[in-house]
C-alpha positions in Angstrom: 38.8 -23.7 -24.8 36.4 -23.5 -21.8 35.1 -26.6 -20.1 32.1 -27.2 -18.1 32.1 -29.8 -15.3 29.0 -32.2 -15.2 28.2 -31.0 -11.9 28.2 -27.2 -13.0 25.7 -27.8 -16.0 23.2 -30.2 -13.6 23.1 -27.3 -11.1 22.6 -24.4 -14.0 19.8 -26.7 -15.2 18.1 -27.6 -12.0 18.0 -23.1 -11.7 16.5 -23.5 -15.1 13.9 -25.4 -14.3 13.2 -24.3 -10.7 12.4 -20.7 -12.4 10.7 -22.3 -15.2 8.1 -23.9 -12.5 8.0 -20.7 -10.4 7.1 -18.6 -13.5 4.5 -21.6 -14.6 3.3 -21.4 -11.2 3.1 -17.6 -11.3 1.1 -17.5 -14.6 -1.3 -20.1 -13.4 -2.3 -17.7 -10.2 -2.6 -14.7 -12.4 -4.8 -16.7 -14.8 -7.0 -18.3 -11.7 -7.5 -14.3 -10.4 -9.1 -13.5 -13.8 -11.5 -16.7 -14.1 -12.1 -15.3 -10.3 -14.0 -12.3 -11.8 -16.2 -13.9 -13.7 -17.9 -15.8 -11.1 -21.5 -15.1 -10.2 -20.9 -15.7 -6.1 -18.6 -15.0 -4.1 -17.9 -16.2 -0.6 -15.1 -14.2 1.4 -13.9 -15.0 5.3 -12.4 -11.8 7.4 -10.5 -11.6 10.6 -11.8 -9.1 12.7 -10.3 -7.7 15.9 -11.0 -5.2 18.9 -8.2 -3.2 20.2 -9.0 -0.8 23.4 -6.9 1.4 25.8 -7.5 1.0 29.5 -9.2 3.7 31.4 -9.0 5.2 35.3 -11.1 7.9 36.5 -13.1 8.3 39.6 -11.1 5.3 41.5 -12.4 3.1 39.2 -9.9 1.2 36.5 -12.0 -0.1 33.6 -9.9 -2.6 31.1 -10.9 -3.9 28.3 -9.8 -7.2 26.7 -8.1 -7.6 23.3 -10.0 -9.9 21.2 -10.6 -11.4 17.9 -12.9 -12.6 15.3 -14.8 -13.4 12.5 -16.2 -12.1 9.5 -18.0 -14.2 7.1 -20.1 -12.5 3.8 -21.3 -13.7 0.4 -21.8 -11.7 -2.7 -24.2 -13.0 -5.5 -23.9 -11.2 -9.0 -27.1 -10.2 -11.1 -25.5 -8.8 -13.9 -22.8 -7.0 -14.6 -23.8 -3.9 -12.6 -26.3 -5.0 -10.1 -24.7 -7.2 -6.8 -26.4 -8.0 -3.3 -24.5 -8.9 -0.4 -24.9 -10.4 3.3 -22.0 -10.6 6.1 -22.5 -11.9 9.4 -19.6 -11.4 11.8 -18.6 -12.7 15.5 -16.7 -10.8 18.7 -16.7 -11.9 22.0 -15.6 -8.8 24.4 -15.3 -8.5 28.2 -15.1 -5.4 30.2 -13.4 -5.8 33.7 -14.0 -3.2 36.2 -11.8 -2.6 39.5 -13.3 -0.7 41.9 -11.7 -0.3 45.9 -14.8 -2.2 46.6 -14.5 -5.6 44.1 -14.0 -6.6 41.0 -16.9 -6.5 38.0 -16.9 -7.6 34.7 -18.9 -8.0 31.9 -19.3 -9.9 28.7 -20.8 -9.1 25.4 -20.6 -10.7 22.2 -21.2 -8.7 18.9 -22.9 -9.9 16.2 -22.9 -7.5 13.2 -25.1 -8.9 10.4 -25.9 -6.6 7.3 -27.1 -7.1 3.7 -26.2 -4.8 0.9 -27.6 -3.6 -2.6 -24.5 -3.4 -4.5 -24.7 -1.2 -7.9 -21.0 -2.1 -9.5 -19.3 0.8 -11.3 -16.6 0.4 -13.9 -14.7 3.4 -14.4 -12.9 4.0 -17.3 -10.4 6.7 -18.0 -9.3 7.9 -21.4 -6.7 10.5 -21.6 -6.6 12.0 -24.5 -3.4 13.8 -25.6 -3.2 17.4 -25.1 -3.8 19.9 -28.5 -0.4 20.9 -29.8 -0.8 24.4 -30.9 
């Protein structure tokens, strides 16, 4: 005869339901993702980032911060092949140079704004199954 404690069964039901509310949960965030598709705009936010080496030539060191940004865009859907799109994106970045002389530097920000005409393929592949001879 086997015999279950009443702690046992609580904790094989509190698994039970813990999985039942992660799967729920799961399910819910698949389903949101296709409702996503069929939205006529779209607004997305990017990180962006500049990553250079340091250089040294001609006694002069030249260095280059590490920096990061933004990237910010919207996409409005015509149909279901015809899209535009803008972006507009931020970068501050500051180029030090050391000379025997001094120290220079200099600071630029980037600012990439562009717009897009978007035709939107959907591919679809058959494969049909090869002749048997």
């Amino acid at each position: 005869m086997l015999k279950y404690s009443v702690s046992a069964l609580s904790q094989n039901l509190g698994n039970l339901k813990r999985n039942a509310v992660f799967i729920t949960g799961l399910i819910a965030l698949l389903i949101s993702g296709a409702f996503a598709q069929e939205q006529r705009s779209e607004i997305s936010i990017q990180g962006t980032g500049f990553y250079t080496k340091d250089a040294t030539g001609n006694a002069v060191r030249q260095r280059a911060t590490d920096t990061g940004g933004f990237l910010v865009g919207y996409r409005y859907r015509f149909n279901r092949w015809l899209s535009a799109e803008a972006n507009y994106g931020f970068d501050r970045n500051t180029q030090q140079f050391f000379v025997p002389a001094g120290f220079a530097s200099i600071r630029s920000d980037v600012h990439p704004l562009f717009r897009q005409d978007l035709p939107v393929f959907v591919l679809t592949f058959i494969r049909q199954p090869a002749a048997c001879w």
